[in-house]
N, C-alpha and C positions, 0 to 999 in steps of 0.2 A: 334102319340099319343100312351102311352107307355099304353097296357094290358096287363092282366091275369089271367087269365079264369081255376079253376081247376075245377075239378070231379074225382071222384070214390071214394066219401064217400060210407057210408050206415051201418047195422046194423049188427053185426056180433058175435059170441060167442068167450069166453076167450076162446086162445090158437090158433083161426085163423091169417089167414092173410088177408091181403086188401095192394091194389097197387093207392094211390094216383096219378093226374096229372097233371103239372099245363102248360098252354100254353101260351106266351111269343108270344107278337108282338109290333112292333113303336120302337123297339130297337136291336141294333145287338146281338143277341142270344148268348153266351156264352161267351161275353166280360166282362161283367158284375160277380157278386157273385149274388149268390140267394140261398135265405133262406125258410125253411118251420119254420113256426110258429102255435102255437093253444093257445088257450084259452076255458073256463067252462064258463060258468054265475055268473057275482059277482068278477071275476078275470082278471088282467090282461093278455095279449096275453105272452105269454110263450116262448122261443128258443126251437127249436126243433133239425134242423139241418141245414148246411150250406153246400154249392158246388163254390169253387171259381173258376176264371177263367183260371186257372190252373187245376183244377180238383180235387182240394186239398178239403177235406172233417171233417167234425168236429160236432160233435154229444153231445145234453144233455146228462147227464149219466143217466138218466133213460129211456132214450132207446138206448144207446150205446147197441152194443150185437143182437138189435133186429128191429132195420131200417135199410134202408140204402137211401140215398139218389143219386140220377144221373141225366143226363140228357142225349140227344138225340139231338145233334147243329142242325141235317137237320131237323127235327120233328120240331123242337123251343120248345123242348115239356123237363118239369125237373118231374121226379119222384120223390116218395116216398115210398119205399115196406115194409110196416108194415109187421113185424113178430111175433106171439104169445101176439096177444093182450093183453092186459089186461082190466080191467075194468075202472082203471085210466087211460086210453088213450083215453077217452071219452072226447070229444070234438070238436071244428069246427077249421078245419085247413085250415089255410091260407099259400099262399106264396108269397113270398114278393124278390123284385129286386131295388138295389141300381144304378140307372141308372145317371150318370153326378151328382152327389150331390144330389140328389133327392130322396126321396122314394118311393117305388107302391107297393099297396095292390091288392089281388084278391078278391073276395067277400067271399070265404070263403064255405068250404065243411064238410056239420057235419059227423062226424066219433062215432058212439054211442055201446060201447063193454057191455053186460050184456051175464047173461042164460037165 
């Protein structure tokens, strides 16, 4: 059964960082592409970033510059290391695994940037 379980949302001021997690199991770890997604209230889930199984990487341009996305095969563990938040980065961020034709959601981690 395929999971994935992130953390390290939480509340932080414009111009920090914060390092997302997301954990991956029921599937082979790095075979697959995986993507982080977010979404606000009222809005549909968003692209955020993507890490193929290759290692090939590809980014929104609103935060080209100031994410980066990876992963960790023995961990089973993909990153996301926000850099110089902003306020529009507000939001619950998911990530998501294209495993055999199929799709997986995690439940989803809020990420909230104010002063």
């Amino acid at each position: 059964q395929v999971q994935l379980v992130e953390s390290g949302g939480g509340s932080v001021q414009p111009g920090d960082s914060l390092t997302l997690s997301c954990v991956g199991s029921g599937f082979r770890f790095g075979h697959y592409i995986m993507f982080w997604y977010r979404q606000v209230p009222g809005k549909g889930r968003e692209f955020v970033a993507e890490i193929t199984s290759l290692d090939g990487t590809r980014y929104a341009d609103s935060v080209n510059g100031r994410f980066v996305i990876s992963r960790d095969i023995d961990r089973k563990t993909m990153f996301l290391q926000m850099n110089n938040l902003k306020p529009d980065d507000t939001a619950v961020y998911y990530c998501k695994a294209d495993v055999d034709m199929q799709t997986y959601w995690g439940q989803g981690t809020q990420v909230t940037v104010s002063e």
